[in-house]
N, C-alpha and C positions, 0 to 999 in steps of 0.2 A: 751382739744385739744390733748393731748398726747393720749386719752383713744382710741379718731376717727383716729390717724394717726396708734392707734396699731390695731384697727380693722380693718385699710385700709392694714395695712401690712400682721394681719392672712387671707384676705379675698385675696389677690398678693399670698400670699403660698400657700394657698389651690390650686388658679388655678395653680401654679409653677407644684407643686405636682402634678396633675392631669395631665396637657401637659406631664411631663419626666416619670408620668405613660403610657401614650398614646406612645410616641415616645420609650418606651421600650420597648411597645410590638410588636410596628412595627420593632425595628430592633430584637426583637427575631425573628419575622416574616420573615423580611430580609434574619439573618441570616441562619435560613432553609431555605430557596428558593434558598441562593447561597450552602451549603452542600447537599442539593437535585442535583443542576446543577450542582456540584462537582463532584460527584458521577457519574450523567449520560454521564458527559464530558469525566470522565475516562475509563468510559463503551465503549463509541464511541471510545476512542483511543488506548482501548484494542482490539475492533475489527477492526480499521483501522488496527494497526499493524499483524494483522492474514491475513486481506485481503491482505497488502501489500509483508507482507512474502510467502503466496501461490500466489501473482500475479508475483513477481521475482522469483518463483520456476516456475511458466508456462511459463514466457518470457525464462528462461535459457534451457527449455525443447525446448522451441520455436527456439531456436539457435541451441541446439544441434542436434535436428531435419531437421535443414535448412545443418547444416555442415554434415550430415549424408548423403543427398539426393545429396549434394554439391559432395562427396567423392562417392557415389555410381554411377554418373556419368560419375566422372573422371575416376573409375571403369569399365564401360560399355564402356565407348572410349577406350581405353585400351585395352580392349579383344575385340575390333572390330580390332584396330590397329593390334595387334597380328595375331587375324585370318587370315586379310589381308596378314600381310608380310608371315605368314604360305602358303598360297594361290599361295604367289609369290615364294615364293623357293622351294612348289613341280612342279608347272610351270617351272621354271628355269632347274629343276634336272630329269623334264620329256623332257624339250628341250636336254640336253644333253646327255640322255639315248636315246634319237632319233637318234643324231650322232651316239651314236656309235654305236646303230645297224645299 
């Protein structure tokens, strides 16, 4: 009886052995597939971060471009204004040069 229960027990370890053979090599397996996706995760968010750094560098061109055309209008009104009032006080200074001839 004891010979069958130790045979039963080598014949439980062999398969033991063979399963935690199997399930080792799946998590070696495993474990490449996540230092694979490790790798390519930090690949992706090495390039997110390049895209995101030159996409805040073209929105802030994008702004300083808007405050540009902003300030070159208020610019252009200006030297309209100017020429205007210029306009009026040779007007003004040719009415009173009319007087006094």
């Amino acid at each position: 009886q004891l010979k069958k229960a130790n045979t039963t027990l080598a014949q439980e370890l062999k398969e033991c052995k063979a399963i935690l053979a199997e399930t080792s090599k799946s998590l070696g397996e495993s474990i490449n597939v996540r230092d694979s996706s490790l790798v390519a995760l930090q690949n992706n968010q090495t390039e997110f971060e390049k895209y995101k750094a030159f996409n805040d560098r073209t929105i802030d061109y994008d702004k300083l471009e808007h405050k540009l055309n902003e300030t070159l209008g208020k610019l252009a009104q200006k030297d309209i204004e100017i020429k205007e009032g210029l306009k009026t006080k040779a007007y003004e200074i040719s009415v009173v040069k009319e007087k006094h001839d």
